[in-house]
C-alpha positions in Angstrom: 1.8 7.2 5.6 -1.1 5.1 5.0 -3.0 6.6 7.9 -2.5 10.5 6.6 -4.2 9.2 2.9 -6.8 7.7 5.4 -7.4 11.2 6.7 -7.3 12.6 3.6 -9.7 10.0 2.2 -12.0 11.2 5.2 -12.1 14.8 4.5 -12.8 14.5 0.6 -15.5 13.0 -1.5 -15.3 9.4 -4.1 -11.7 8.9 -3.2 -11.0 5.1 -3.0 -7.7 4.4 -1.7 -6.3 0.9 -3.5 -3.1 -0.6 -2.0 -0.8 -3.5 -3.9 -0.1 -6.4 -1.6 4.0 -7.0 -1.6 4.8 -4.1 -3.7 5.8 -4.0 -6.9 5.3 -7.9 -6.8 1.5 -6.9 -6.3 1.4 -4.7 -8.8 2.8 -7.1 -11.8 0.3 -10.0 -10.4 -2.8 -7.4 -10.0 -2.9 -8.3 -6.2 -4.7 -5.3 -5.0 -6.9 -4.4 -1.7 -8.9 -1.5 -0.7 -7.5 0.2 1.7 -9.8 1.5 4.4 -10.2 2.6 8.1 -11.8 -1.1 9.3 -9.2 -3.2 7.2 -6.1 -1.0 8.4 -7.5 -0.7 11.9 -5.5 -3.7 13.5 -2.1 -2.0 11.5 -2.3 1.8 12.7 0.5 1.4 14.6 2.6 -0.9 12.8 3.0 1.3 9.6 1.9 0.0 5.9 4.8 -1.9 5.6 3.4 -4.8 7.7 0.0 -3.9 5.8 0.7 -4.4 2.4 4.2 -5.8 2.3 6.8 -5.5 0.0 8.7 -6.9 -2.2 12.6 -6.6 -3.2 12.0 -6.7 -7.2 13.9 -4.2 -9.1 11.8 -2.5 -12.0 15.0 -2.8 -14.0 18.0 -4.7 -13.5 21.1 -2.3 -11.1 23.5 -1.6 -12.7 26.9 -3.6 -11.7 29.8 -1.5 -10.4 
């Protein structure tokens, strides 16, 4: 995933590509990092998961069955 928005990044102009480091955690904390072909480099084959993380946080609470 993250290396196809690389190659898109590559083929088009001012498009920065901004990743949030464990997810939605990240995102709540403002934990971001460019994401770019020298930073991603030692990941290409290990998918973005291992890149950025993630985090098990629900955005609202499930609902219990």
């Amino acid at each position: 995933m993250i290396d196809g928005l690389l190659r898109f990044q590559a083929s088009r102009k001012n498009v920065q590509l901004i990743g949030f480091i464990n997810g939605l955690k990240g995102l709540m904390e403002e934990n971001v990092v460019e994401i770019n072909e020298e930073s991603f480099k030692p990941f290409r084959n290990l998918g973005g998961f291992d890149y950025l993380g993630r985090s098990h946080d629900y955005l609202r609470t499930p609902v219990e069955q």
